[in-house]
C-alpha positions as CSV (number, residue, x, y, z in Angstrom):
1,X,232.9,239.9,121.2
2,X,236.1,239.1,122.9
3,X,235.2,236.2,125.6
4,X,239.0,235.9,126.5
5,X,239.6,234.1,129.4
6,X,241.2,234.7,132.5
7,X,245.4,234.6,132.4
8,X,247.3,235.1,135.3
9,X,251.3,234.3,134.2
10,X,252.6,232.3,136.5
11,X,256.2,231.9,134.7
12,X,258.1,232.9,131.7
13,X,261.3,232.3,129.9
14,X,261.0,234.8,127.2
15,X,263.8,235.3,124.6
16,X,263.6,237.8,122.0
17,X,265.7,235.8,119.6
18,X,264.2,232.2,120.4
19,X,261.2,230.9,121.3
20,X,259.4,231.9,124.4
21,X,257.7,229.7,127.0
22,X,254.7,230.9,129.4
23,X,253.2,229.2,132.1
24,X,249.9,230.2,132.6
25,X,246.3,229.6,135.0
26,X,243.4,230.2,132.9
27,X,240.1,230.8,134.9
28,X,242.0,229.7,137.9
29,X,241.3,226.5,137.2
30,X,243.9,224.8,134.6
31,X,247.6,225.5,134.1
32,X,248.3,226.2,130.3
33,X,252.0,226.0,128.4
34,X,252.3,228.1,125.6
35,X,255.2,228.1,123.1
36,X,255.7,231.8,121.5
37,X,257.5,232.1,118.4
38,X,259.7,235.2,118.0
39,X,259.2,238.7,116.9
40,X,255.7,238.9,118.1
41,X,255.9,240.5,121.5
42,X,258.6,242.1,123.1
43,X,259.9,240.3,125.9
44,X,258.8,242.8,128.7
45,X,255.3,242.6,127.5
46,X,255.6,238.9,127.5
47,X,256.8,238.8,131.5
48,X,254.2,241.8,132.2
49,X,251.2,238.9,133.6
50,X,248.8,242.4,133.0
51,X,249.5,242.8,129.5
52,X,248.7,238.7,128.4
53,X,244.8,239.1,128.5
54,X,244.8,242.1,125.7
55,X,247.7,240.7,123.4
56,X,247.2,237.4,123.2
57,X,245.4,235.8,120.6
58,X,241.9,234.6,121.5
59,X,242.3,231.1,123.5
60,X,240.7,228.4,121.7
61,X,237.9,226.8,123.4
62,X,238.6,222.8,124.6
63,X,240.7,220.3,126.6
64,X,244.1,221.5,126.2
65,X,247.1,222.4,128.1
66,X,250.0,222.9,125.0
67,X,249.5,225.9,122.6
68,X,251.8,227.1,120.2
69,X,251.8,230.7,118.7
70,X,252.7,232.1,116.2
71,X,252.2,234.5,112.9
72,X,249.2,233.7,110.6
73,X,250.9,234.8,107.2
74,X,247.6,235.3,105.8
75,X,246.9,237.5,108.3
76,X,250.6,239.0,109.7
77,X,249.1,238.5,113.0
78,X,249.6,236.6,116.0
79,X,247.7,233.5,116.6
80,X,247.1,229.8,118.0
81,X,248.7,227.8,115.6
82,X,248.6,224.8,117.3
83,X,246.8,223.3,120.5
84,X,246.9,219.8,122.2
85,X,246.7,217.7,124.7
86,X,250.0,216.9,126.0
87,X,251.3,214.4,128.5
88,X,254.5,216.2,129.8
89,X,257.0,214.6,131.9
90,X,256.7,214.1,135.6
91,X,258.7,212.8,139.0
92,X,258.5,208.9,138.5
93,X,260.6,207.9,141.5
94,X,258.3,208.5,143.9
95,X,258.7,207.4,147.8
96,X,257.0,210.1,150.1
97,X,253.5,209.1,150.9
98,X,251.8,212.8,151.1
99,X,251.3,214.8,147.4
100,X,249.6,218.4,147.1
101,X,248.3,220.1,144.1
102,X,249.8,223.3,142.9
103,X,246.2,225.0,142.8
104,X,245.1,223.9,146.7
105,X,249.2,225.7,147.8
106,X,248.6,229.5,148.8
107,X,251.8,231.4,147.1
108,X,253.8,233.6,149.7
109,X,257.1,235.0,148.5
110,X,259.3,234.2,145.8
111,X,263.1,233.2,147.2
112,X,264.6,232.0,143.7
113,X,263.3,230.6,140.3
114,X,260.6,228.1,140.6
115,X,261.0,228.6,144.7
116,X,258.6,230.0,146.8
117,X,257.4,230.0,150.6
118,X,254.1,228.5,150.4
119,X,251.1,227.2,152.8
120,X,247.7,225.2,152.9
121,X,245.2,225.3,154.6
122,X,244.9,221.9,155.7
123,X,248.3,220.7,155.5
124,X,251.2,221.6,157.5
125,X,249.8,223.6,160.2
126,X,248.7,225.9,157.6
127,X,252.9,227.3,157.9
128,X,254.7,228.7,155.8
129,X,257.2,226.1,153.8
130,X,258.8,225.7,150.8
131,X,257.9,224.8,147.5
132,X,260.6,224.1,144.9
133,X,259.1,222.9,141.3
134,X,259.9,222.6,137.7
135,X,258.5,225.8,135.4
136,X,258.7,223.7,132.6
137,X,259.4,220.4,131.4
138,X,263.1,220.4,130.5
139,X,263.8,221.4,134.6
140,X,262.1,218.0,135.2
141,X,265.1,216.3,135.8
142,X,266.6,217.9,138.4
143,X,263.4,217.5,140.6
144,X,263.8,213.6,140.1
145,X,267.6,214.3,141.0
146,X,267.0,216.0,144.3
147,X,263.6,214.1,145.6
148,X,266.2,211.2,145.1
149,X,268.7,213.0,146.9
150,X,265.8,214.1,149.9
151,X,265.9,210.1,150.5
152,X,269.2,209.3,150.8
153,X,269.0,211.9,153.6
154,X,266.1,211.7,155.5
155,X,266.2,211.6,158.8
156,X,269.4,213.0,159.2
157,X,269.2,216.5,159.7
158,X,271.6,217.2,157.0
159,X,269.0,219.2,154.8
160,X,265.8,220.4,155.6
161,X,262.6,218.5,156.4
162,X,260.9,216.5,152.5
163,X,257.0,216.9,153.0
164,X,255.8,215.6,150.2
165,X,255.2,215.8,146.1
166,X,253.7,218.6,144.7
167,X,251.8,217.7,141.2
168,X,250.0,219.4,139.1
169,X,246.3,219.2,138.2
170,X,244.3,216.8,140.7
171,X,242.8,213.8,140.6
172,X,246.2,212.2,140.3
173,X,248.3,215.1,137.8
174,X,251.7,214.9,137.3
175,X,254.6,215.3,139.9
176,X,256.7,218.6,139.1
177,X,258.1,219.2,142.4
178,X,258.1,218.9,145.8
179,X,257.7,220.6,149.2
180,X,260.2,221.0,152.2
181,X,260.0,222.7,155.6
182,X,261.2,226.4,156.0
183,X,264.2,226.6,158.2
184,X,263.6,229.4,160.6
185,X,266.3,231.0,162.0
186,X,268.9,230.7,159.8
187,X,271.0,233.0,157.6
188,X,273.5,231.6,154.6
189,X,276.9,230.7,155.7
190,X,279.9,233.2,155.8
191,X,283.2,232.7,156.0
192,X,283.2,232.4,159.7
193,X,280.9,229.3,159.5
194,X,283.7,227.2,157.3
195,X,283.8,224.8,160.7
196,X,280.8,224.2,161.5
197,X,279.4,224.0,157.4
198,X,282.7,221.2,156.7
199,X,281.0,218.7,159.1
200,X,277.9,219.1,157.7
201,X,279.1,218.1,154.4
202,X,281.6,215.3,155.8
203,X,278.3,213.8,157.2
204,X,276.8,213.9,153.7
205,X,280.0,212.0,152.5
206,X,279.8,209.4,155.3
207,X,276.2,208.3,153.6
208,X,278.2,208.0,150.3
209,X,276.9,210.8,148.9
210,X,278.2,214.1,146.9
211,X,277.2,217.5,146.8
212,X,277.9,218.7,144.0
213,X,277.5,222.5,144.6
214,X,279.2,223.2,148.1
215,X,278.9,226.9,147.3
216,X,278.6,228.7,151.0
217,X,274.8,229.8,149.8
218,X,273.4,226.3,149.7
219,X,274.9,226.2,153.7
220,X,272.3,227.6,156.0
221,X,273.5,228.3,159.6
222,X,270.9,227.6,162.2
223,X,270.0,230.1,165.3
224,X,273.6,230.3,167.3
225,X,276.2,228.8,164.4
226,X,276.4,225.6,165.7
227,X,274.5,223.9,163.7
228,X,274.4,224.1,159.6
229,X,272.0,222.4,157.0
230,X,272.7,221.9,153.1
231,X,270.1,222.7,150.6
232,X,269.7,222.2,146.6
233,X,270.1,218.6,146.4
234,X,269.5,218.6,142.5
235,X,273.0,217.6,141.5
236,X,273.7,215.1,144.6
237,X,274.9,211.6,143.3
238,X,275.7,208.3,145.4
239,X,279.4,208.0,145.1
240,X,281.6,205.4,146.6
241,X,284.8,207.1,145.2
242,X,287.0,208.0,148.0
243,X,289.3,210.4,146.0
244,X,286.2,212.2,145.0
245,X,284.3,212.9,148.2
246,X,288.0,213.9,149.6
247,X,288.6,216.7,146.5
248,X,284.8,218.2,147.3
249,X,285.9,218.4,151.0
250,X,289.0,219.7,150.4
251,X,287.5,221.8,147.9
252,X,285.4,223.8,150.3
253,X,287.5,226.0,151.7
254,X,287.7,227.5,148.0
255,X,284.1,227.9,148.2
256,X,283.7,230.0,151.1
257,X,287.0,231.8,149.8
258,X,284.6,232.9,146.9
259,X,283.6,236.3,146.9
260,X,281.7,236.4,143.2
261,X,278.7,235.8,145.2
262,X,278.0,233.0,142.4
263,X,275.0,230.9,143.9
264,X,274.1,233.9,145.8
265,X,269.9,234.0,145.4
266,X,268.3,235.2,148.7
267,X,266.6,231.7,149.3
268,X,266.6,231.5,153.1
269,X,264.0,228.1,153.7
C-alpha cells in the first residue's frame, strides 16, 4: 500500500544535465530539501507540484529535512538514497526584534523568484507585504547582505519599510529571509523619473553606502513622481570611496538609458 505523504513543491531549480533541487512541505507541516540526480525525471515533471506525489519514490518515514535521490542500480529505479538531518545555513546577523515562520505567512502572488506578497493573520494588520527569502541554501548570502543593507537604512525612507525575519520551522528555525512593507502606489521608474530616482540614490551615498544594481527596475516611483524608493539591497556595501559612489552616480544615467529591460521582473512591493 502506497502511504505517500502529502507534497506540495514549493520551489525548484531543475536541470536536466545537473542535479536538481526541490523544496518541498510534506503534510503541511515540515519543509523538505531534496537533491535529484539526473536522468530520472524530466524537468517539467519535476516543476509540475501535481506530478511529485505519483513519481516520487516512497518518502522514508523519520526526522528529516535532506534527501537525496537517485537510481538504485539493483533496481534501475528511482529512489531515497540518502536522508538526514541537516543543519543548513541561516541569517546570523540579526537586529530586528519581530521573526515569523514561513508556515504561519499566507502566500498571495508571486512578483520574482523567492518573492511574494504575503500576510498573517496576526501580524501586520493582516496586509498584504512582502516576503523575500532564500529557496535554498547557496542564496543564503545575499539575505545576510541585504538585511545588513535594511539597517544601514532604516528610518530613512530610502527603501521600503524592514518588518522583521522570516525563519523557517518554529520554535526558533533558521532565518532565510525577511519581510518588508508593500509600497502601494508606485510603478518602476522610466526614463522620465531619472531626477527624482538620482536623489534618491545620492541620499544612499551620503550614508556611505553603494547600490550596486542602480538598474531603473529596483527604482520605484511613489503616487505623483516626486518621490522614489530603491529596492534589492542584496549587493549594497558600506563604502567610503569617494571615486566610487561618484562613478555609480554618474553611471545612472546609463541605466535608465538601458532599454534590454535587464532587471526587468514585475516586482512592484
Amino acid at each position: 500500500m502506497n502511504s505517500q505523504p502529502k507534497i506540495e513543491l514549493l520551489q525548484a531549480e531543475a536541470d536536466e544535465d545537473d542535479d536538481s533541487f526541490l523544496r518541498v512541505l510534506v503534510d503541511s507541516q515540515s519543509i523538505k530539501y531534496l537533491t535529484v540526480e539526473p536522468g530520472l525525471y524530466p524537468t517539467e515533471d519535476l516543476c509540475f507540484g501535481p506530478m511529485l506525489h505519483s513519481i516520487l519514490p516512497q518518502f522514508p518515514s523519520g526526522d528529516w529535512n535532506d534527501g537525496l535521490i537517485s537510481r538504485d542500480q539493483s533496481t534501475d529505479q528511482a529512489h531515497f538514497a540518502r536522508v538526514q538531518r541537516t543543519s543548513f545555513p541561516s541569517v546570523k546577523y540579526q537586529w530586528h526584534k519581530t521573526s515569523v515562520d514561513y508556515l504561519d505567512l499566507t502566500f498571495g502572488k508571486k512578483l520574482r523568484t523567492g518573492i511574494y506578497e504575503v500576510s498573517h493573520t496576526r501580524y501586520f494588520d493582516n496586509k498584504v507585504i512582502i516576503a523575500k527569502f532564500a529557496r535554498f541554501e547557496w542564496e543564503i548570502g545575499y539575505m545576510e547582505n541585504e538585511t545588513r543593507a535594511f539597517e544601514w537604512i532604516d528610518g530613512s525612507g530610502i527603501g521600503p519599510q524592514f518588518l522583521g525575519y522570516l525563519t523557517e520551522n518554529s520554535n526558533g528555525g533558521r532565518v532565510i529571509g525577511f519581510l518588508m512593507e508593500r509600497v502601494t502606489n508606485a510603478r518602476h521608474a522610466g526614463p522620465e523619473d531619472f531626477a527624482v530616482c538620482q536623489e534618491t540614490l545620492r541620499r544612499l551615498h551620503g550614508l556611505g553606502i553603494r547600490h550596486g544594481d542602480t538598474n531603473r527596475f529596483n527604482f520605484l516611483v511613489v503616487g505623483d513622481g516626486l518621490r522614489a524608493v530603491l529596492i534589492d539591497f542584496d549587493t549594497a556595501r558600506k563604502c567610503d570611496d569617494q571615486v566610487d559612489l561618484r562613478e555609480e552616480f554618474e553611471g545612472l544615467s546609463v541605466s535608465f538609458e538601458d532599454e534590454s529591460m535587464r532587471g526587468g521582473g514585475g516586482i512592484l512591493c
